[in-house]
Backbone as CSV, one residue per row, in Angstrom:
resi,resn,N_x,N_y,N_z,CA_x,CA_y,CA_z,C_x,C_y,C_z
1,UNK,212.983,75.046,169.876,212.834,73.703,169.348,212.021,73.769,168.067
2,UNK,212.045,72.816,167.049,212.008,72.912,165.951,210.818,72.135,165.890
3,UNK,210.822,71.075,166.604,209.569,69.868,166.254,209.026,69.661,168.254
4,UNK,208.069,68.623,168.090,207.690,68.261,169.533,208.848,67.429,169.806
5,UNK,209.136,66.365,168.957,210.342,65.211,168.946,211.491,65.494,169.326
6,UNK,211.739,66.936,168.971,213.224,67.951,169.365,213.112,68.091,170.860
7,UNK,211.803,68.592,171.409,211.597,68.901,172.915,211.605,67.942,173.996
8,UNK,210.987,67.005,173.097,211.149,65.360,174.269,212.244,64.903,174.519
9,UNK,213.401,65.674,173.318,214.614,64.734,173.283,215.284,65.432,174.314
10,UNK,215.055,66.938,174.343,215.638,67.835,175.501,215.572,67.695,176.566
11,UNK,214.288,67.450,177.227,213.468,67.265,178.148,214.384,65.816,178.413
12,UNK,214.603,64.532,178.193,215.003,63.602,178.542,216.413,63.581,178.758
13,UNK,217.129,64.457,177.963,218.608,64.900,178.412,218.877,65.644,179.815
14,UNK,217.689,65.947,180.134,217.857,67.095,181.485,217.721,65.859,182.537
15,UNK,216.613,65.022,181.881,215.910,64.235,183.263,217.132,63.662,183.563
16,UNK,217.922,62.749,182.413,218.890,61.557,182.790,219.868,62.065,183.261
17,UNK,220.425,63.618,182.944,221.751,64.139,183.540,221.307,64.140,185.066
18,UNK,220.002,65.119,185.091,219.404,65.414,187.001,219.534,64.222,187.400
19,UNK,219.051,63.077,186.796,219.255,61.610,187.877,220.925,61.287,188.439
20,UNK,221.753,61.432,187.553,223.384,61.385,187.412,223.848,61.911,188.937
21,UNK,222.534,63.131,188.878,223.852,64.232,190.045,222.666,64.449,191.199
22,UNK,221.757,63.966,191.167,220.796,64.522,192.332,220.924,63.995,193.608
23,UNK,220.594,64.412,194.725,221.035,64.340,195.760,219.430,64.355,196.829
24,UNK,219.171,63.707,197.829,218.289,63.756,198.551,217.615,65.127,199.204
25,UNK,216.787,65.393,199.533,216.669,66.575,199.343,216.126,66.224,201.382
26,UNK,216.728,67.145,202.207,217.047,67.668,203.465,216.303,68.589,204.204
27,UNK,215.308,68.448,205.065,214.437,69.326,205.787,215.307,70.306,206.549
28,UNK,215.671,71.397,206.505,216.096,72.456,207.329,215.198,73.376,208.128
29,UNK,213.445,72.751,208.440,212.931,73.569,209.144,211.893,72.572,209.669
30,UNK,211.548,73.147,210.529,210.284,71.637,211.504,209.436,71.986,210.633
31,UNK,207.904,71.010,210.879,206.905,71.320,210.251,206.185,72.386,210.660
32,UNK,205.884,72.849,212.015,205.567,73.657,212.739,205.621,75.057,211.847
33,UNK,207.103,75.231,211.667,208.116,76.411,211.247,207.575,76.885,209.688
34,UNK,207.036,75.721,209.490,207.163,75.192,207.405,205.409,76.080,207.704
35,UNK,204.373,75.273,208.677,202.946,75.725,208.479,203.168,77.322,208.813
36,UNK,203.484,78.035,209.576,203.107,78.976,210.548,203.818,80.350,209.308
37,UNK,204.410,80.323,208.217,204.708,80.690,207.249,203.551,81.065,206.375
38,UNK,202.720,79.495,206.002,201.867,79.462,205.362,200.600,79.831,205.768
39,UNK,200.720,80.216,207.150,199.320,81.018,207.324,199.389,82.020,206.659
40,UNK,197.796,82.747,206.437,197.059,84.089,205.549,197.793,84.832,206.728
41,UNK,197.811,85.826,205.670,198.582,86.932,206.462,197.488,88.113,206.472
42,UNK,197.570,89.395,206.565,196.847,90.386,207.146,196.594,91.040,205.829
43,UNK,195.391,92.014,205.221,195.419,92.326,204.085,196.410,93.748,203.992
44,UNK,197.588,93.797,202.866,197.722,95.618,203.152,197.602,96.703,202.586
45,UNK,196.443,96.641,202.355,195.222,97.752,202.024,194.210,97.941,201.772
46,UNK,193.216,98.634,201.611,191.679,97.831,201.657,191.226,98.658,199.983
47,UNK,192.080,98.356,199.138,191.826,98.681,197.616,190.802,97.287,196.859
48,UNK,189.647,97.199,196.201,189.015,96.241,195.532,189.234,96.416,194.226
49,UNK,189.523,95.210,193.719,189.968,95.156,192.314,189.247,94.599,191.838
């Protein structure tokens, strides 16, 4: 992009097309399933950086 004015104009071409075609977005996993992912996991190796 050439200017900031060039990027906003881009940026707003993406937004209005994504609104055109977007679609609801669908849970395919319980919450349970979603946390137990996001637990800390185990360290694997004991290197300090």
């Amino acid at each position: 992009f050439t200017s900031v004015k060039e990027l906003i104009n881009a940026i707003e071409v993406f937004i209005d097309g994504w609104n055109d075609r977007c679609e609801p977005f669908v849970w395919t996993k319980t919450a349970d399933e979603i946390l137990a992912k996001a637990k800390p996991r185990q360290k694997t190796s004991n290197t300090r950086h």
